[in-house]
Structure formats: structure tokens, C-alpha cells
C-alpha positions in Angstrom: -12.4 15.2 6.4 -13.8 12.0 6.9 -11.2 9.4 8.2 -10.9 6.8 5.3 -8.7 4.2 5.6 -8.5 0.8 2.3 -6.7 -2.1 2.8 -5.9 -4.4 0.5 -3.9 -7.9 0.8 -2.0 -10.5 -1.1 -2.4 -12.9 1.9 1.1 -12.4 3.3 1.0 -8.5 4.0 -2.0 -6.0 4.1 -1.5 -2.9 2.4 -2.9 -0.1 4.3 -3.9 3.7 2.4 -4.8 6.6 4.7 -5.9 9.2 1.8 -6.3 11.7 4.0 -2.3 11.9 4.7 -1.6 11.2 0.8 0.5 14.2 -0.4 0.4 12.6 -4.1 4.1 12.4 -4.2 3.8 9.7 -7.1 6.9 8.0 -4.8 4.7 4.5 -4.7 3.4 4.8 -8.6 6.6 5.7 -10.3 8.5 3.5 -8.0 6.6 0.2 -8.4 3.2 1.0 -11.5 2.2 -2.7 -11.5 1.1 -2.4 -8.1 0.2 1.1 -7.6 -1.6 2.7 -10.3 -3.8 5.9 -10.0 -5.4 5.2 -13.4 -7.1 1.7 -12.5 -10.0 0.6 -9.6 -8.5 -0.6 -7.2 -5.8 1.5 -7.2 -3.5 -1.2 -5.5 -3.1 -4.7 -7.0 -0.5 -6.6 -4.6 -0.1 -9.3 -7.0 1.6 -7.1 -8.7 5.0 -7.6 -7.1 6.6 -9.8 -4.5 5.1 -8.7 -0.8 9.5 -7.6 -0.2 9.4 -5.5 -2.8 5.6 -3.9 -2.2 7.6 -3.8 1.6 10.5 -1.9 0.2 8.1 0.7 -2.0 5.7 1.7 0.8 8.8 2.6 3.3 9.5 5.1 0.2 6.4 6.7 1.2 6.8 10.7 2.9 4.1 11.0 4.1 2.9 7.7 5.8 -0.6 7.5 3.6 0.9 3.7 2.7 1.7 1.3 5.8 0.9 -2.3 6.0 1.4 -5.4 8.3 1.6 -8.7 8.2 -0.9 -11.0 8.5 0.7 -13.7 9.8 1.2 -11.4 12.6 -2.1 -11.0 12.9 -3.0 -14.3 13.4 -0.3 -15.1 15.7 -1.8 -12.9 18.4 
């Protein structure tokens, strides 16, 4: 399987998605819809939510499909 990896950013954090270690626990949709939602392209909209709370949701995550950093980090280095 090809190794795929989407990012997608509200400027503060990047969201990171690894499908290939997504067990499809529905954890990130049911936990916090108006940023992840299956149904919609993207699937990830991180103006959905505050970047604490998008923080909070992906460390809900089992399988470690959802990471992200901080960009400010980034930048800092």
C-alpha cells in the first residue's frame, strides 16, 4: 500500500492523516463532526473548531492515523 499521508491546516496547527493506519474507529467524526466528516471533500475542515479542541479530538485517536504539529514550531526552527 502506497504510503499517503494529507495534511491540512488552520494556520496554528497542521492536521496530519496517515490512511493507511486508519482503523475507521469513527473516534475523530463522532467526537468532533464539524471538523471531521467522512461524507464531505476534504474530509477535515479545521475551521471547524478551536485548534485546543481539534488538539484534544486527534489524541482520541487509536490508532495514530490523526497527528498534527504546530506550525509555529515549524517556523521556529
Amino acid at each position: 500500500m502506497k504510503d499517503i499521508t494529507t495534511r491540512y491546516t488552520n494556520g496554528e496547527i497542521t492536521v496530519v492523516w496517515k490512511p493507511a493506519l486508519c482503523t475507521h474507529s469513527r473516534r475523530c467524526f463522532t467526537g468532533l463532526p464539524d471538523v471531521f466528516d467522512p461524507r464531505k471533500r476534504p474530509w477535515v475542515t479545521v475551521a471547524g473548531a478551536t485548534t485546543e479542541r481539534i488538539v484534544e479530538q486527534i489524541h482520541q485517536c487509536p490508532s495514530g492515523a490523526l497527528s498534527y504539529f504546530r506550525n509555529d514550531a515549524v517556523t521556529a526552527e
